[in-house]
Backbone as CSV, one residue per row, in Angstrom:
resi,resn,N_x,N_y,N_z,CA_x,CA_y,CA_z,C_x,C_y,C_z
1,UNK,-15.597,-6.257,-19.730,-14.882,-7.185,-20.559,-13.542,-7.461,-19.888
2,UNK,-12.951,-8.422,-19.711,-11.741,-9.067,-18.919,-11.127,-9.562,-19.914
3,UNK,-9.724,-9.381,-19.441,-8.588,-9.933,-20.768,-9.252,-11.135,-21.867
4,UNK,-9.721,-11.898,-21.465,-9.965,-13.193,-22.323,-11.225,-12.300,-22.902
5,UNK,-12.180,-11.254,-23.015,-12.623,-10.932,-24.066,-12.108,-9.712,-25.004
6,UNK,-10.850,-9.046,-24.586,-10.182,-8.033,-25.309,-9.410,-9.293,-26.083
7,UNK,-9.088,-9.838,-25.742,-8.196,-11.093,-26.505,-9.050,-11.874,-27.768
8,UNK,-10.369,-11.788,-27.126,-11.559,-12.555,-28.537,-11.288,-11.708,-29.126
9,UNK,-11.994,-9.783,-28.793,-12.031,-8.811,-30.110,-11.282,-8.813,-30.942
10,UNK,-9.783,-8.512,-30.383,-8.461,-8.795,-30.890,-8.588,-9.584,-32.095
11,UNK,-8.761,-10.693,-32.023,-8.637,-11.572,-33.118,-9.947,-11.636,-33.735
12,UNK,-10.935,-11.620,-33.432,-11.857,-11.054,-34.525,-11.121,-10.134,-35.416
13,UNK,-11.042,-8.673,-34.856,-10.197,-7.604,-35.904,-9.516,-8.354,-36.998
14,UNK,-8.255,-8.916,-36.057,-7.460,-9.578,-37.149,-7.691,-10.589,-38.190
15,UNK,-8.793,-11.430,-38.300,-8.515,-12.064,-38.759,-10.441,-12.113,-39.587
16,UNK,-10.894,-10.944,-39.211,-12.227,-11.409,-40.069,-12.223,-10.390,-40.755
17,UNK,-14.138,-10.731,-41.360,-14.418,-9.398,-42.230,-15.218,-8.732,-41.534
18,UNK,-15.130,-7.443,-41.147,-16.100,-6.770,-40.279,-17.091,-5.852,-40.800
19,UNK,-16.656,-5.856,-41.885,-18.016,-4.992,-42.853,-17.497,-3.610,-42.850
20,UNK,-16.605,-3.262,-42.858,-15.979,-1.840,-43.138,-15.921,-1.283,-44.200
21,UNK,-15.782,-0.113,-44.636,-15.667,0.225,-46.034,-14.220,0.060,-46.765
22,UNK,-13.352,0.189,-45.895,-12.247,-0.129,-46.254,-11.333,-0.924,-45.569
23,UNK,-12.088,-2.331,-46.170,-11.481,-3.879,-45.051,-10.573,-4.497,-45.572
24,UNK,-9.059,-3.776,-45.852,-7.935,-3.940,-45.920,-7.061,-4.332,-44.588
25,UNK,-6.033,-4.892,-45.100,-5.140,-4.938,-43.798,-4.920,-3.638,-43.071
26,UNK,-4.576,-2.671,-43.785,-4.663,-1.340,-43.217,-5.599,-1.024,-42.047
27,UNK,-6.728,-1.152,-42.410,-7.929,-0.736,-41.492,-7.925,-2.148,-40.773
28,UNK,-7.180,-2.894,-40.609,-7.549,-4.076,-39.674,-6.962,-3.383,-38.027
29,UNK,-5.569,-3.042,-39.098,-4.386,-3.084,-38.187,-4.227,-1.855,-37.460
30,UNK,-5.409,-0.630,-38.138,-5.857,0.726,-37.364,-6.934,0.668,-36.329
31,UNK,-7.727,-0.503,-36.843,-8.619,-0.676,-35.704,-7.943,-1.867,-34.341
32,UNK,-7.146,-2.279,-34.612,-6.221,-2.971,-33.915,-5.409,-1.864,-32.975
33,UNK,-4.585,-1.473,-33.211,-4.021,-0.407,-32.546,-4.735,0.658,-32.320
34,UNK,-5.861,0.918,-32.254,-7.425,2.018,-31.394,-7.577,1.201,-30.606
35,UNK,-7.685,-0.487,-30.297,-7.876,-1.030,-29.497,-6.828,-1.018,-28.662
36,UNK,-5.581,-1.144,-28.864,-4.553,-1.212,-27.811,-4.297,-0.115,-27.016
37,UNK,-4.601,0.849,-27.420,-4.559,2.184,-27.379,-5.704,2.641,-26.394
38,UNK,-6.797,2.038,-26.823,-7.625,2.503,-25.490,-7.995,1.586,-24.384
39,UNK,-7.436,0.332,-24.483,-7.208,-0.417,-23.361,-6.184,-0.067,-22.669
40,UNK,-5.079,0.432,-23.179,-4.182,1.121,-22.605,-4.359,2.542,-21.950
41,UNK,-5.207,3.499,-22.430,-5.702,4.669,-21.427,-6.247,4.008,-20.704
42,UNK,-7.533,3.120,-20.744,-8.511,2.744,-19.611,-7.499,2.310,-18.309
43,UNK,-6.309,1.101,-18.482,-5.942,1.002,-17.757,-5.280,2.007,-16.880
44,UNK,-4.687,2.623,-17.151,-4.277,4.019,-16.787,-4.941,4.776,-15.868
45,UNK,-5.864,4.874,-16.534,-7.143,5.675,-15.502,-7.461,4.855,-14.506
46,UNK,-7.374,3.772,-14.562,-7.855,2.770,-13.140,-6.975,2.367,-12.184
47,UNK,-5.392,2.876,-12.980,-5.210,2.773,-11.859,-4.153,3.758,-11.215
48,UNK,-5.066,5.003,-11.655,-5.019,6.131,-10.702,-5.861,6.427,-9.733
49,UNK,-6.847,5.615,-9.896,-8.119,5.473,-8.473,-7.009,5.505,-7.261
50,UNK,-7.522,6.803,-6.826,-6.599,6.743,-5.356,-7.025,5.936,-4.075
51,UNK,-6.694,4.469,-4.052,-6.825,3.306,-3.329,-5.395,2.569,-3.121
52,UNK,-5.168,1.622,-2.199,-3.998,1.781,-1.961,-3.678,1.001,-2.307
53,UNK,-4.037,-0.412,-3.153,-3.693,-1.066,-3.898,-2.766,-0.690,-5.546
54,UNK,-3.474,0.567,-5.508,-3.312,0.865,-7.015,-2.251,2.194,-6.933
55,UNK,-1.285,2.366,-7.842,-0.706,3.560,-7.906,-1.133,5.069,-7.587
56,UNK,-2.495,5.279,-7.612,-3.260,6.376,-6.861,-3.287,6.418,-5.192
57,UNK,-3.070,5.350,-4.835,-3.157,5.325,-3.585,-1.597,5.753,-2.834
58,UNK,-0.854,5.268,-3.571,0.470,5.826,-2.652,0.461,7.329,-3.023
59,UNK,0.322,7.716,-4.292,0.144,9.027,-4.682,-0.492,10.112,-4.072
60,UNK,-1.709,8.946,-3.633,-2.914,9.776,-2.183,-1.973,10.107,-0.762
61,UNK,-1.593,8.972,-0.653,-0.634,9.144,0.327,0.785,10.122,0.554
62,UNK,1.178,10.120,-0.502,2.511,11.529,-0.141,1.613,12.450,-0.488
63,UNK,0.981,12.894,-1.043,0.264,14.063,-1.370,-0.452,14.610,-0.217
64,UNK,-1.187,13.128,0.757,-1.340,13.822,1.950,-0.047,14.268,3.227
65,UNK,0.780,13.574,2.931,2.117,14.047,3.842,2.517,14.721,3.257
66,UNK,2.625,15.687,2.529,2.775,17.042,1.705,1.974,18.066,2.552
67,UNK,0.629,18.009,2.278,-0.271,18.728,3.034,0.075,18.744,4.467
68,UNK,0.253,17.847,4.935,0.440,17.883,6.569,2.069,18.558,6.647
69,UNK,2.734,18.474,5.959,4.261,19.071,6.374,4.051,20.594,5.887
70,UNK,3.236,21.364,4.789,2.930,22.056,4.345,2.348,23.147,5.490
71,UNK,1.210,22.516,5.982,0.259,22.946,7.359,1.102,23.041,8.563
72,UNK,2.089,21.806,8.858,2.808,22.125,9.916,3.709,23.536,9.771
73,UNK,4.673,23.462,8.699,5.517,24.227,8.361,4.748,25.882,8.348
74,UNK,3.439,26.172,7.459,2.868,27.720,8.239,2.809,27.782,9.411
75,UNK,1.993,26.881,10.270,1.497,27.161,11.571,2.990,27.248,12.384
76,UNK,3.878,27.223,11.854,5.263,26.470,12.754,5.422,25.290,13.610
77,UNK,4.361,25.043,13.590,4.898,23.396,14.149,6.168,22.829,14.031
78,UNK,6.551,21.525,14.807,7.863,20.814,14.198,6.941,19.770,13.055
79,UNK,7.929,19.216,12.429,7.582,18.499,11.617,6.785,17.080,11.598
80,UNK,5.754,16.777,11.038,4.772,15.802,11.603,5.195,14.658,11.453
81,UNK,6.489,14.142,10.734,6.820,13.176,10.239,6.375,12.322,9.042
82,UNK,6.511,11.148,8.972,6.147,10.523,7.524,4.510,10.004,7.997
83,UNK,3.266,9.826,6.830,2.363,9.269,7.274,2.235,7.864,7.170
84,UNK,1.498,7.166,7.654,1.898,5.734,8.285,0.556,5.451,6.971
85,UNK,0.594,4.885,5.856,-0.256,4.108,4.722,-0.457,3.211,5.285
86,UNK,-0.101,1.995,6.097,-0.017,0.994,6.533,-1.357,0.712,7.133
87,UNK,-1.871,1.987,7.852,-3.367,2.165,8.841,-4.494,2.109,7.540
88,UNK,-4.470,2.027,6.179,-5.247,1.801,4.505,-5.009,0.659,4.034
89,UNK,-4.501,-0.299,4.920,-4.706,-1.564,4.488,-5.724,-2.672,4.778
90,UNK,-6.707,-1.953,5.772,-7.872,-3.133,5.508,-8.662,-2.467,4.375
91,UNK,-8.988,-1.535,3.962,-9.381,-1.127,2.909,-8.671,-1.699,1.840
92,UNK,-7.073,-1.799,1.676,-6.949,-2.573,0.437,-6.889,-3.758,0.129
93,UNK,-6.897,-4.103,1.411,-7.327,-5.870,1.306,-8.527,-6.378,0.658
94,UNK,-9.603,-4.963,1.355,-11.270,-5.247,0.657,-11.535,-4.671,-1.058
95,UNK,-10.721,-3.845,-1.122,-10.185,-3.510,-2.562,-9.746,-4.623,-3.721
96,UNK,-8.809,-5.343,-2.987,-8.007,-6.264,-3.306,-8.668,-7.599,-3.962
97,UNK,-9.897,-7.935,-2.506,-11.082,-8.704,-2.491,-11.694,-8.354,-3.843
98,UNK,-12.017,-7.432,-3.648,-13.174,-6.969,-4.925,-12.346,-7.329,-6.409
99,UNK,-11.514,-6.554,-6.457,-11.046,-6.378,-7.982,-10.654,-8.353,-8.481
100,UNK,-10.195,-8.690,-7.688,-9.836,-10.776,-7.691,-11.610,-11.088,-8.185
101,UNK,-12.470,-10.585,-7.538,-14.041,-11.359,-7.399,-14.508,-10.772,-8.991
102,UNK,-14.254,-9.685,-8.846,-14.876,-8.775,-10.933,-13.849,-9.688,-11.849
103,UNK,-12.334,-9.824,-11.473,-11.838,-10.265,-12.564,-12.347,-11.892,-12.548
104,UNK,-12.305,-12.492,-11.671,-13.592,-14.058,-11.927,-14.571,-14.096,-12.387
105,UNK,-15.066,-12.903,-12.476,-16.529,-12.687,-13.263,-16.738,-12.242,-14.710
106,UNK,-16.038,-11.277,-14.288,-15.833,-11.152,-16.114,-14.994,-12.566,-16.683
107,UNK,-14.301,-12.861,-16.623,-13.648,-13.774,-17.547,-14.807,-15.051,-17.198
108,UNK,-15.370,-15.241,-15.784,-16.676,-16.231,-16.662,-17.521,-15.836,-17.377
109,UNK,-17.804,-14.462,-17.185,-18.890,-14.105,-18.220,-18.045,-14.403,-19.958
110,UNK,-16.561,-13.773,-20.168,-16.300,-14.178,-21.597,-16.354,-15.056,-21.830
111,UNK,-16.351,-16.295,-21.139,-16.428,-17.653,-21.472,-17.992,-18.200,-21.997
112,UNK,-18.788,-17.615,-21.136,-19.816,-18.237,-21.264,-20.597,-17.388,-22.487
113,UNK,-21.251,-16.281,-22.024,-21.651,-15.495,-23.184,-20.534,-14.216,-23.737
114,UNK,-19.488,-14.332,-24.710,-18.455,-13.501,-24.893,-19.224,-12.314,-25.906
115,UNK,-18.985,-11.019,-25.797,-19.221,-10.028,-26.442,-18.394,-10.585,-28.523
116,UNK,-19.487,-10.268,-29.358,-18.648,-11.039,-30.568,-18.518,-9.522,-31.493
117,UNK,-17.829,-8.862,-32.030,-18.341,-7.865,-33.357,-18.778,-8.668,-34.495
118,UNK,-18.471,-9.568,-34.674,-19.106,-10.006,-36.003,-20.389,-11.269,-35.669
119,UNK,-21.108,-10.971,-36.213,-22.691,-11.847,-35.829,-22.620,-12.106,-34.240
């Protein structure tokens, strides 16, 4: 589902009857905020995918220049310096590729056949 169908549910919630037992504004506005709420973890989680587009990926990245200064520093080595992320960028270009091509797809798919909760 791509923004333009969290945006349909959305207003379904708000503004219909969904057959609940208790289909008050209350329970509109609880199932409203469960929705924001777990579109908001999901996003989160995605974008800790350690890729270098996404906040996981730089994270991947000092974490591995950690390890390597870590390893140098027992063995005594001198210090290995900073690691170069820069050499993970055709990967995030193809990353980059991908996630642009799903978000065109999903939002044609909401357009065309959109996920509905009610009928």
């Amino acid at each position: 589902m791509s923004v333009v169908g969290v945006g349909r549910v959305a207003g379904e919630v708000t503004s219909g009857d969904l057959g609940l037992l208790a289909d008050g504004m209350t329970a509109r506005m609880v199932l409203l905020l469960s929705l924001l709420a777990s579109l908001n973890i999901a996003l989160f989680v995605f974008n800790m995918i350690p890729l270098l587009p996404l906040d996981g990926g730089h994270i991947a990245g000092a974490l591995w220049e950690g390890v390597k200064k870590t390893y140098a520093k027992v063995l005594g080595r001198p210090d290995p310096g900073p690691v170069d992320i820069a050499k993970a960028l055709p990967v995030a270009y193809t990353v980059a590729i991908g996630l642009i091509a799903m978000t065109l797809l999903l939002v044609y798919a909401d357009l065309v056949n959109p996920i509905r909760l009610i009928g």
